[in-house]
Structure formats: C-alpha cells, structure tokens
N, C-alpha and C positions, 0 to 999 in steps of 0.2 A: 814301515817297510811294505812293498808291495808284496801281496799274496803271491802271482809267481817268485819271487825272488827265496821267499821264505818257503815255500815246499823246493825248490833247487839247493837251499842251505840244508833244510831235512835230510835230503837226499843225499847230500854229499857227506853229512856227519854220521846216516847211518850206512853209509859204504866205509868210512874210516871205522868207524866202529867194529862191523865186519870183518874186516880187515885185519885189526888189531886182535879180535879172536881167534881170529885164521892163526894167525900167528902166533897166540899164545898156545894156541892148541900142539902145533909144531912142535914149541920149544919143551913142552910139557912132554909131549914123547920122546923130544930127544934126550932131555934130562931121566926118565924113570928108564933110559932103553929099549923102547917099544920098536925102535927102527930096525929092519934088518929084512926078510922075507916080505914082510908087510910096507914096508918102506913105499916102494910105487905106490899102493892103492892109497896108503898117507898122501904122497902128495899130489893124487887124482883127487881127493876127496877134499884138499888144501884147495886146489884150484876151483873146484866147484863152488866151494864157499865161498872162495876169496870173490867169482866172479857170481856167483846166483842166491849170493844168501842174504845182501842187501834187497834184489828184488823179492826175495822171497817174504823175508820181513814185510816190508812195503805192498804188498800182494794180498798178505794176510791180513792188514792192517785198512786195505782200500784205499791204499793211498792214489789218488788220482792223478797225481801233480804233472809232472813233465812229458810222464810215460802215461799213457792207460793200461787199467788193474788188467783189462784181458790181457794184455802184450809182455805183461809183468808175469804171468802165469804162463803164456807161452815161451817166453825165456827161460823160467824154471825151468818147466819140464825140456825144452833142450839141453840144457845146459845137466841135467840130472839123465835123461838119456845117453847125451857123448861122455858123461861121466862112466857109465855102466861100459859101452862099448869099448872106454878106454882100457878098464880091466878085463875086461875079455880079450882082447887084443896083445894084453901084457901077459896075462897069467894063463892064457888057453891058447897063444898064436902058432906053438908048435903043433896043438893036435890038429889032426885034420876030420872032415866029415864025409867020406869017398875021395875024392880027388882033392877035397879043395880045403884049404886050412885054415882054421878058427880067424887066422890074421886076415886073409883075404875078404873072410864072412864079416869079420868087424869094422876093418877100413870101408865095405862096402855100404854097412849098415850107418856109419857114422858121417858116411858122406850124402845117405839117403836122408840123414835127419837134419844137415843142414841147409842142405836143396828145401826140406819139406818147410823149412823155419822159413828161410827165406821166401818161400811162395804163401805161407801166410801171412807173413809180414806185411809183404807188397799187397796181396790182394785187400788186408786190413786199413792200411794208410789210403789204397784207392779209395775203397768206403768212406771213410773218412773225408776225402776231399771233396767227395760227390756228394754228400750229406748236409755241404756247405749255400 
C-alpha cells in the first residue's frame, strides 16, 4: 500500500474511533442520568470531540499525513474556542454587560474566531504553494 493511502486509512479509523467515544461517552450519561441542566454543554463538548479529537490525537501524535501537524493544532484550538463560546452563549446569553448581552458578545466572538481560522488557513496553504 502506498504511504499516502495508509496515513488517509489512519485517519479515517481514528476519526471512527473518535467518534465511537464520542458516542459512548453520550450513552454513558444518558444511562447513569447525567442529562438534564448540563445536557447542552454535553453535547457542545460531544461535538467538539466528535469534530476535533481525531485531529487532536493526530496533532499530538505528529502525524503529518494528509493535513500538516500545524493546521491540525490550528483546528483544535478553533474548534475548542467555538466550543467555549458555545456555552457562553447558552448558559450566559441572557445576562447582559451594559447594553449589550452575553449572546451578542459570544455570537460575535465566535464569528471572530472563524474569520481568524479561516485567514490562517488561507494565508498557510499560500505558503505552502509558494514554498513549491
């Protein structure tokens, strides 16, 4: 098998893998009844995994394969950012801070961090092509 093909197999078995955590973690709460108040930040913190905890594995591991290890850390921490703004936005969007309310401040914050993702990203892959 060629080398790229087998780090894209990696990849995809430890996104399944992941995945299948994500999920046992769920049923594990919903079975002991952990759900209830905490329910939302469950499944912000479900999603996070489900989407940033294969790269994160693979980030920690240096895996370089399809993605590079920087870009794999730069998706963590977004992804671990709009996770935090998610529950600020859920459990704090009625208070406000003078005029303006915790929701406003977090939709704003979480819209700044995908702008910011996205202008690293881009300026990343330019590097990249220029480097060729």
């Amino acid at each position: 098998m060629r080398p790229d093909r087998l780090s894209g197999r990696r990849e995809a078995l430890t996104h399944l893998a992941v995945i299948g955590v994500a999920v046992a973690i769920l049923a594990v709460a919903q079975a002991v009844g952990v759900l209830g108040p905490t329910t939302a930040a469950l499944f912000i913190v479900f999603y996070a995994l489900v989407l940033g905890g294969a790269q994160l594995y693979l980030a920690v591991q240096g895996a370089d394969g399809m993605v590079p290890v920087k870009s794999r850390w730069r998706y963590v921490a977004t992804i671990v950012l709009l996770a935090g703004a998610g529950i600020l936005v859920f459990y704090g969007g009625g208070h406000a801070i003078g005029p303006i309310t915790l929701r406003t401040v977090g939709v704003g914050i979480a819209i700044a961090i995908a702008v910011m993702y996205l202008l690293f990203e881009s300026a990343s892959g330019y590097e990249a092509t220029q480097s060729e």
